[in-house]
C-alpha positions as CSV (number, residue, x, y, z in Angstrom):
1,X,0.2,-19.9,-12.8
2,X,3.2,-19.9,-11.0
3,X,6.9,-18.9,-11.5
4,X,10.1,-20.3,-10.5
5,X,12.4,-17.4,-9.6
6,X,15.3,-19.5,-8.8
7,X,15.8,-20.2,-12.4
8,X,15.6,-18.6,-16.1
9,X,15.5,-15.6,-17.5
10,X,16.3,-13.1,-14.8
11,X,14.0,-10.3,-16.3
12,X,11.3,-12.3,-18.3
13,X,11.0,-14.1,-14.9
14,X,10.3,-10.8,-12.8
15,X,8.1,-9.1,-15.1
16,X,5.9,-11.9,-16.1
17,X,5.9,-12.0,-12.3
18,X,5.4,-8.6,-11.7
19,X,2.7,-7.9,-13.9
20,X,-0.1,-9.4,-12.7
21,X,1.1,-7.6,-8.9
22,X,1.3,-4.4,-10.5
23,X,-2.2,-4.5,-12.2
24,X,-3.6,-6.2,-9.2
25,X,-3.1,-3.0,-6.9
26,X,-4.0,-1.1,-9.5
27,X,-7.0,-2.6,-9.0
28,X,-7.2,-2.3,-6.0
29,X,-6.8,1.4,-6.0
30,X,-10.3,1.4,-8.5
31,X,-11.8,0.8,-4.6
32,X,-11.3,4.2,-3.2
33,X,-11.2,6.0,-6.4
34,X,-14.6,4.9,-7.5
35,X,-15.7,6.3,-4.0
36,X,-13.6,9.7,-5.2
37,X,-14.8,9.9,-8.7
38,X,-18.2,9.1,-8.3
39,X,-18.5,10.8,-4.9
40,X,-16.7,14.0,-6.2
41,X,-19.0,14.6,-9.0
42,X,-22.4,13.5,-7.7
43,X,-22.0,14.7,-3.8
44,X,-19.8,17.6,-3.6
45,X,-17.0,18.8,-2.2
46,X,-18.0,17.9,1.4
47,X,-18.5,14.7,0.9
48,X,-15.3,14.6,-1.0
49,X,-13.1,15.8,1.3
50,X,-14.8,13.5,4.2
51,X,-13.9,10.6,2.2
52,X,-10.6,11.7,1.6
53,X,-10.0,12.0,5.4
54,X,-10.7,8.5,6.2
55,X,-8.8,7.5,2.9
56,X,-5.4,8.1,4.8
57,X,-7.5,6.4,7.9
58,X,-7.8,3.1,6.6
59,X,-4.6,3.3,4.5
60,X,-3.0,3.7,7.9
61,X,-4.5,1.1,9.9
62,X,-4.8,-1.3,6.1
63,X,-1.1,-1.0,6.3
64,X,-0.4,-2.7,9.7
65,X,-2.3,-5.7,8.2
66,X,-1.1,-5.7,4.8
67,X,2.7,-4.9,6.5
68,X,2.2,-8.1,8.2
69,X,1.2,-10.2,5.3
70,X,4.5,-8.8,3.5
71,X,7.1,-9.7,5.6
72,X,5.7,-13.4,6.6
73,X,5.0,-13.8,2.8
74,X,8.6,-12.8,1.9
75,X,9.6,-15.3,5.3
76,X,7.1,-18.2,3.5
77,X,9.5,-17.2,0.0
78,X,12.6,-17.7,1.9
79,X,12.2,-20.8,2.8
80,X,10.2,-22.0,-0.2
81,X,13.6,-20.9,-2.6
82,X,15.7,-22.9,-0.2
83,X,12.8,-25.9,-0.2
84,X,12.4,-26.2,3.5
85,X,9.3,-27.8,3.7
86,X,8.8,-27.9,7.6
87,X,10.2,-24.5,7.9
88,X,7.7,-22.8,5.1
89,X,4.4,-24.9,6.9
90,X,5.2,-23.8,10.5
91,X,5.3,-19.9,9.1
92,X,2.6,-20.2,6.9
93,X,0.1,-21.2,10.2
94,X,2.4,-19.2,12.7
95,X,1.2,-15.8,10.6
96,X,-2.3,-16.5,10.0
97,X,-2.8,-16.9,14.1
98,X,-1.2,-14.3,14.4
99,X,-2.3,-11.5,12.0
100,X,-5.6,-12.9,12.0
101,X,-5.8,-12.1,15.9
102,X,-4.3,-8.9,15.2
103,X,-6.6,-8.0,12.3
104,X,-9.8,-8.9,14.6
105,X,-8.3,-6.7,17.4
106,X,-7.8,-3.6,15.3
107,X,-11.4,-4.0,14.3
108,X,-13.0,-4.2,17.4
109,X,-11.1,-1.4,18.9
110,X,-11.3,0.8,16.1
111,X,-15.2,1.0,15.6
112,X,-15.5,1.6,19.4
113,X,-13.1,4.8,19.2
114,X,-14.2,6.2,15.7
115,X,-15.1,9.4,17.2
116,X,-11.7,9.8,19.2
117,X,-10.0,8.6,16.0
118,X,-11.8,11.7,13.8
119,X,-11.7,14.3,16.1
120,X,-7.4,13.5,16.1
121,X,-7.6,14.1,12.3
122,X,-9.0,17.7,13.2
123,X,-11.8,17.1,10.5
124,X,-14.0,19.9,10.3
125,X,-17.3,20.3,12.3
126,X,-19.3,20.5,8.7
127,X,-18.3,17.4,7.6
128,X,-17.7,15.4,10.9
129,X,-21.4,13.5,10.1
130,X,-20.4,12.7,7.1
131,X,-16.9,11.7,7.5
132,X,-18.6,9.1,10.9
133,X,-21.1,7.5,8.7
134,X,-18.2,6.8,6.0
135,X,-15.7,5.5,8.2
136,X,-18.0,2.9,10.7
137,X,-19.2,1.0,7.5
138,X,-15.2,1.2,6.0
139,X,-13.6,-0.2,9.0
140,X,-15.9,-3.4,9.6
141,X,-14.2,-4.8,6.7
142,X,-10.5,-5.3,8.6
143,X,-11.0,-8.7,8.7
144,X,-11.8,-9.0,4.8
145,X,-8.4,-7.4,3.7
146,X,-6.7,-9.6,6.0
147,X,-8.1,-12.9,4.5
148,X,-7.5,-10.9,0.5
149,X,-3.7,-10.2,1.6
150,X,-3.0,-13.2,3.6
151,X,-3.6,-15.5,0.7
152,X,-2.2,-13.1,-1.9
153,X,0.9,-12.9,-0.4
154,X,1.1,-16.5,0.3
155,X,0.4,-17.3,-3.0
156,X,2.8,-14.8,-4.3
157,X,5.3,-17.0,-1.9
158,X,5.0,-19.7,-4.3
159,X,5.2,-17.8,-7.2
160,X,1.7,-17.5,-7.9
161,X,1.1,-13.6,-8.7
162,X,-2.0,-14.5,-11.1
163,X,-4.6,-15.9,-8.7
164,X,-5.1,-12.9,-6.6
165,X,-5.4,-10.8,-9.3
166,X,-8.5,-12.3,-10.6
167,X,-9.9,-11.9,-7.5
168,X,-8.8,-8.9,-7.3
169,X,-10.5,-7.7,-11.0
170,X,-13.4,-9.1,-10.4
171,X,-14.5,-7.2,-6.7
172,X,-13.2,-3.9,-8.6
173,X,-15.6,-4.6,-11.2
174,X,-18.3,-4.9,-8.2
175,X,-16.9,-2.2,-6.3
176,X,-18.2,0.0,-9.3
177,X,-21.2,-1.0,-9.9
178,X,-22.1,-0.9,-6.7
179,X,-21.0,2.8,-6.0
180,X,-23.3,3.7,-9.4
181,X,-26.1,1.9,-8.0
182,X,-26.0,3.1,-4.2
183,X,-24.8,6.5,-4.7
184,X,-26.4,7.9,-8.1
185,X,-29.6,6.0,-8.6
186,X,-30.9,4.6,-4.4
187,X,-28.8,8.1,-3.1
188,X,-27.5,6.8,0.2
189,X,-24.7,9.3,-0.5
190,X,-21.1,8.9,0.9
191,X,-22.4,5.0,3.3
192,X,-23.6,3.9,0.0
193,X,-19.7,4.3,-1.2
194,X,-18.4,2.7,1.9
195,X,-20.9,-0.3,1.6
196,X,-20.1,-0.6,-2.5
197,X,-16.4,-0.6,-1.1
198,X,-17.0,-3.7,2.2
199,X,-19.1,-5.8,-0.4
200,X,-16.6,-5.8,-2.9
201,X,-13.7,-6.3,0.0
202,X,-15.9,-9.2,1.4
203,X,-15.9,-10.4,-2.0
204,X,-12.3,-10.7,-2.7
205,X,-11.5,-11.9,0.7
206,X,-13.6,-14.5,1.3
207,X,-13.4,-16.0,-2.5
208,X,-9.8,-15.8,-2.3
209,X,-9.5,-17.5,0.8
210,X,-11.9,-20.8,-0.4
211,X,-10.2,-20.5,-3.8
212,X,-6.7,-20.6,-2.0
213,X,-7.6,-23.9,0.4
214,X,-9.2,-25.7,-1.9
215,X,-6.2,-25.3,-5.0
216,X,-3.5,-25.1,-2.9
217,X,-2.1,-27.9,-0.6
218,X,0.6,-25.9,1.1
219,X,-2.1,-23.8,2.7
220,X,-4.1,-26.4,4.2
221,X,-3.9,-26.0,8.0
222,X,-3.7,-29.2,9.8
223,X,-3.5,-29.8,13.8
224,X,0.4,-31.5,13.0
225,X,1.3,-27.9,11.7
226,X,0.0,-25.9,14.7
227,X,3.1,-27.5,16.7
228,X,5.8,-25.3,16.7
229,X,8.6,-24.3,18.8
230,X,9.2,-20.6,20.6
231,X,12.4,-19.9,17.6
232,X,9.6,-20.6,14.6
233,X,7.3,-17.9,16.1
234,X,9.6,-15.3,17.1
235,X,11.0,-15.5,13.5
236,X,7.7,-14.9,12.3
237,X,6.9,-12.4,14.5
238,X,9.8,-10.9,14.1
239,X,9.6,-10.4,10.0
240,X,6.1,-9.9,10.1
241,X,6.6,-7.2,13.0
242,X,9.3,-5.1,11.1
243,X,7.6,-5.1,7.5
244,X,4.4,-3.9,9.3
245,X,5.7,-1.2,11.4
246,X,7.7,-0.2,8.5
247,X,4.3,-0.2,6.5
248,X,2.5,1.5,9.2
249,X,4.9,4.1,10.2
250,X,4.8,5.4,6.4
251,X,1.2,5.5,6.4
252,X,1.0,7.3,10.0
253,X,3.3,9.8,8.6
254,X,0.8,10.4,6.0
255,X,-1.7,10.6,8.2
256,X,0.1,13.3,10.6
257,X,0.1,15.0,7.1
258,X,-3.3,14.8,6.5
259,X,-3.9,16.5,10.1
260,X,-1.6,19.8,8.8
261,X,-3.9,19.6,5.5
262,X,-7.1,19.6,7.3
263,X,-6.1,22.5,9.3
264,X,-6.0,24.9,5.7
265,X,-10.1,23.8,5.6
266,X,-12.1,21.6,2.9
267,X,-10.9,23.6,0.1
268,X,-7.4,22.1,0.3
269,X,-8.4,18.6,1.8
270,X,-10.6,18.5,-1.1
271,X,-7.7,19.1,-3.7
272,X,-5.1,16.9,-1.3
273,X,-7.9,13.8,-1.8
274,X,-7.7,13.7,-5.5
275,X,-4.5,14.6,-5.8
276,X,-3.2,11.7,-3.8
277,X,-5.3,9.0,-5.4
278,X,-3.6,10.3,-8.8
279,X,-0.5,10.6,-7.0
280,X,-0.8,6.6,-5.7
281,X,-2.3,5.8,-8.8
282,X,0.8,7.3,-10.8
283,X,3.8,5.4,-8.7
284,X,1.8,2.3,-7.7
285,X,3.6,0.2,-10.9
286,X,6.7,1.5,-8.8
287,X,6.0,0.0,-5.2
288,X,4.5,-3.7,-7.0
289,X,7.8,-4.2,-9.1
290,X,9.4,-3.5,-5.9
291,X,7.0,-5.6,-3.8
292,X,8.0,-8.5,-6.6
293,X,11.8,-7.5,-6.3
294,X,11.3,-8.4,-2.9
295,X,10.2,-11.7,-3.3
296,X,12.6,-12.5,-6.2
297,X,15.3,-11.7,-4.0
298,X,13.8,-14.1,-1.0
299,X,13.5,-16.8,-3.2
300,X,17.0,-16.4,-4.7
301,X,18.7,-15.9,-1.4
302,X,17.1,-19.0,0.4
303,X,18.8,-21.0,-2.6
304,X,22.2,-19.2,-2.2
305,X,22.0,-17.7,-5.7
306,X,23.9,-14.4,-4.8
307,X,24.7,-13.7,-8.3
308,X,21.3,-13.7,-9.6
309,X,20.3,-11.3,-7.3
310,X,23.2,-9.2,-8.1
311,X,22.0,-8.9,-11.6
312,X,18.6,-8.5,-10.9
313,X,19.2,-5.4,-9.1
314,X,21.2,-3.8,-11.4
315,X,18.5,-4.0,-14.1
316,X,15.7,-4.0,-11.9
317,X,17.1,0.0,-10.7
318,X,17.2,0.4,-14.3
319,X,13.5,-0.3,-15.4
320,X,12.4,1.5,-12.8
321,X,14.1,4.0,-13.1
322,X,13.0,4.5,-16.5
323,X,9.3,3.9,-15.7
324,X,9.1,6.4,-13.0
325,X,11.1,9.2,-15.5
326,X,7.9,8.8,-18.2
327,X,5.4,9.0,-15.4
328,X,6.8,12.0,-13.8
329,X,6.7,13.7,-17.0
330,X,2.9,12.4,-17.6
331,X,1.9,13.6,-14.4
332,X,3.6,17.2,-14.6
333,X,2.3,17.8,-18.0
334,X,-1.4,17.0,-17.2
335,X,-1.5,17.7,-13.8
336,X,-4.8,19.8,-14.4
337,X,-6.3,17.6,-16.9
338,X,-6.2,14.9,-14.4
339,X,-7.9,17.2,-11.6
340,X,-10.6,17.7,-13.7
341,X,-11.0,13.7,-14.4
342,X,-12.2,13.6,-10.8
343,X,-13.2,17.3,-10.0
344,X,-16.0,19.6,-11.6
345,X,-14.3,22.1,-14.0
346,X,-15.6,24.9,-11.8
347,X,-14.0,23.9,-9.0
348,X,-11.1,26.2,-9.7
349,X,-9.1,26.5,-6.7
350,X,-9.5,22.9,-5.7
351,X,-7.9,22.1,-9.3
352,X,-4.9,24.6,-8.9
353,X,-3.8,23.5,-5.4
354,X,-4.2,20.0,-6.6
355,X,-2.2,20.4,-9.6
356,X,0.4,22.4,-7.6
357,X,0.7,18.9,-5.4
358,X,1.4,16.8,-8.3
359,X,3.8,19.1,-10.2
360,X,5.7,19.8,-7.3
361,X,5.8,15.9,-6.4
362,X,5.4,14.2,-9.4
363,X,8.6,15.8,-10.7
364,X,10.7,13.3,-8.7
365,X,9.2,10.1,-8.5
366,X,12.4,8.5,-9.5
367,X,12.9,8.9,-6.0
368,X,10.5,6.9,-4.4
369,X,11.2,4.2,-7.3
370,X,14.7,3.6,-5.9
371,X,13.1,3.8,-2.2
372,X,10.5,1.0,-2.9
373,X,13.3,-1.2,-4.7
374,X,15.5,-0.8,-1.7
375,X,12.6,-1.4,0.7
376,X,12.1,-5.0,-1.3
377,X,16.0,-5.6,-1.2
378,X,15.9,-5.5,3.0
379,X,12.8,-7.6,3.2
380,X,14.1,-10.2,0.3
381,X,17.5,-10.4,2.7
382,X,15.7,-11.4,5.9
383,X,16.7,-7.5,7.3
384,X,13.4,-5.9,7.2
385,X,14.2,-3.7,10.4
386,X,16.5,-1.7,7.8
387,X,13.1,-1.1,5.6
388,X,12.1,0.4,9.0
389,X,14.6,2.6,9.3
390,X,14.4,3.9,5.8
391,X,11.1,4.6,6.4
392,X,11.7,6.7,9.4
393,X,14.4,8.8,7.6
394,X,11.8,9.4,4.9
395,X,8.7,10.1,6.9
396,X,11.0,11.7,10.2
397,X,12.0,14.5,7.3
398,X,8.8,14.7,5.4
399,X,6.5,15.1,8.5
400,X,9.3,17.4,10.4
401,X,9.6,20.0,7.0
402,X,5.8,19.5,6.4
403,X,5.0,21.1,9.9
404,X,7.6,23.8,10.1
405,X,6.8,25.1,6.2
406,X,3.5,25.2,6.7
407,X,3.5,27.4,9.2
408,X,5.5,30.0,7.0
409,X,2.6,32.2,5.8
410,X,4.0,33.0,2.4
411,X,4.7,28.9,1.9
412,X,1.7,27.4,3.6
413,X,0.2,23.9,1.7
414,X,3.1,24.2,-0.3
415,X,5.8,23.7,2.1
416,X,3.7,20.2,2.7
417,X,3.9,19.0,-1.1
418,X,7.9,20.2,-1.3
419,X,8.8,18.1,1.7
420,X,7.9,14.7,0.2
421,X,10.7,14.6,-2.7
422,X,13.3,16.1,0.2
423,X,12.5,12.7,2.2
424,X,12.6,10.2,-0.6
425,X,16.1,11.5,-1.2
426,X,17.2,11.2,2.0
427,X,16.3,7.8,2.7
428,X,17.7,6.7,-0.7
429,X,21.2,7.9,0.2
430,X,21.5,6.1,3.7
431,X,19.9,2.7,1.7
432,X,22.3,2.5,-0.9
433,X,25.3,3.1,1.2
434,X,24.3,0.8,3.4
435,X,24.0,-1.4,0.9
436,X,27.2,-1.1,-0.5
437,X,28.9,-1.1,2.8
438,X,27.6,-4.1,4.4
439,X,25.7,-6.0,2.6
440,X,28.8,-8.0,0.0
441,X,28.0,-11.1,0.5
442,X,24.8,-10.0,-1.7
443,X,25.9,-6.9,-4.3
């Protein structure tokens, strides 16, 4: 189940690598868009559009975690490709102390302020009840998508991109099943899709993290490993830190986002829910490759194999490049067909503002390919605080354009949708000249 990425075919290596990543969050989108689909036909458009507040929620404070697990994963990588044993043990217990404190923190503080938390999202008074009842039962399972994306990312460390997603397959599989059984046929309405969605993260989590100790020696803690010294931690901290403020500030831009789209009422939250999950769905293959990139490049530049990575860039801006090209054209053709997967047929206007989203976004997803490749390159280099600030030249402009648009009465929810692209651009331009300015050791 593993790959060497040190060695071999350069682009056999990544995509067999790849692969399993990309359908593994994939997967893991079938989570909240079982909750959409299911909860979209069978509850409405208020319970829709509640769920699709406390999707950007949870993606938001999910991203701090899952940040963390990134950047200590591509840290573990690092020092795996250059086989420094000590080095790669003291990080791997260094990051689960500390993001599993973190992780139990963030839990604890955020059920005891979800009313604050809603009422900063503006959600509407209609669907304030329903958007609470979601959101308590979503956020007790923090501490399960730490345990999933510890290990996954550990594993992935070691070249092992296969294990997680079984785990991975078979919650999504639960995670269904369970929304058809609480929400259609016992009708607990939008808590049974939040309780389908914690069972089936418990699931993962937990089976991940026995399957993980018990297969795999390098993640065994022992008392011996817990003895490190103040430089191991701060490095740790310090790549862990980056990746997840770089993950979080993306997802708190989104989130800023979602408090200009609540303001234009349910009608266009409604549409801005489904089209996001399509829109995530759509560029997801994008941000794994890249997530994989990332690691190929840590592995490679622990061993001092500069030219490898050289050539793995080139081709690896080519492919997906390519890939995001056919999906952009997909997604612009059918943009109403694939409102109307998740969304009743006579729920007009939510299917025209929807498909106005995705046609004006989807168009330039080329963009954010190149964004999450150069993202990946930062992390792989042991520079993740340049990820950051990619992220704030993306987010700075998309949230800044989204807020001054909107307010243009003739633009409105439009002038949210056009500033994405106009960020993606921006950030891609200051990447790749940084890249080629001071990075020639490497390209």
């Amino acid at each position: 189940m593993k790959c060497d990425l040190t060695s071999g075919n350069i682009m056999k290596t990544i995509l067999l690598f790849a692969g399993p990543m990309i359908a593994g969050n994939l997967l893991q989108q079938a989570y909240n868009i079982a909750d959409t689909l299911i909860v979209g036909r069978f509850l409405g458009g208020d319970a829709l559009a509640a769920v699709g507040s406390t999707y950007t929620l949870t993606t938001f404070l999910y991203s701090i975690i899952i940040g963390m697990c990134m950047g200590s994963g591509a840290l573990v990588s690092y020092y795996f490709g250059g086989n420094n044993l000590k080095k790669q043990k003291v990080s791997i217990v260094a990051a689960f102390i500390l993001i599993g404190i973190i992780s139990l923190a963030a839990e604890i503080i955020t059920l005891g302020s979800v009313n604050e938390i809603i009422g900063l999202l503006k959600t509407p008074s209609e669907i304030m009840e329903l958007t609470e009842d979601y959101v308590r039962i979503i956020l007790s399972g923090i501490v399960f998508t730490f345990l999933y994306n510890y290990y996954a990312y550990m594993l992935r460390a070691f070249g092992n991109s296969v294990t997680p997603l079984i785990f991975l397959g078979v919650a999504s599989v639960i995670n269904i099943a369970l929304d058809v059984i609480f929400v259609v046929y016992l009708d607990l309405g939008v808590k049974g899709a939040a309780y389908a969605t914690l069972l089936a993260q418990a699931v993962s989590g937990v089976g991940l993290a026995i399957h993980s100790l018990i297969n795999e020696s390098n993640l065994r803690i022992k008392l011996s490993d817990i003895h490190f010294k103040r430089d191991d931690i701060i490095e740790t901290f310090r790549m862990s830190f980056a990746a997840s403020v770089q993950q979080s500030v993306m997802n708190f831009g989104i989130l800023m986002i979602q408090g200009i789209v609540n303001s234009f009422g349910t009608t266009v939250m409604a549409a801005f829910t489904v089209a996001v999950k399509i829109d995530t769905l759509a560029y997801m293959p994008a941000q794994e490759f890249g997530n994989a990139f990332s690691l190929f490049v840590s592995q490679n530049y622990g061993a001092n194999k500069y030219g490898r990575i050289r050539e793995c860039i080139r081709k690896s801006f080519w492919i997906s490049g390519i890939f995001c090209a056919v999906v952009s054209a997909v997604v612009v053709i059918f943009s109403k067909n694939l409102m109307r997967v998740f969304v009743n047929a006579q729920e007009i206007e939510i299917i025209q503002i929807g498909a106005e989203y995705l046609v004006t976004e989807g168009a330039f997803y080329v963009g954010i390919g190149i964004l999450f490749l150069l993202y990946g390159y930062y992390r792989g280099i042991n520079r993740p605080e340049m990820s950051l600030i990619l992220t704030v030249i993306s987010l700075g402009t998309r949230v800044a354009l989204a807020y001054f648009l909107s307010r243009i009465e003739f633009i409105r929810e439009y002038g949210i949708w056009i500033a994405i692209p106009i960020g993606w651009f921006l950030a891609d331009v200051a990447g790749l000249i940084y890249m080629r300015i001071c990075n020639k050791k490497v390209v």
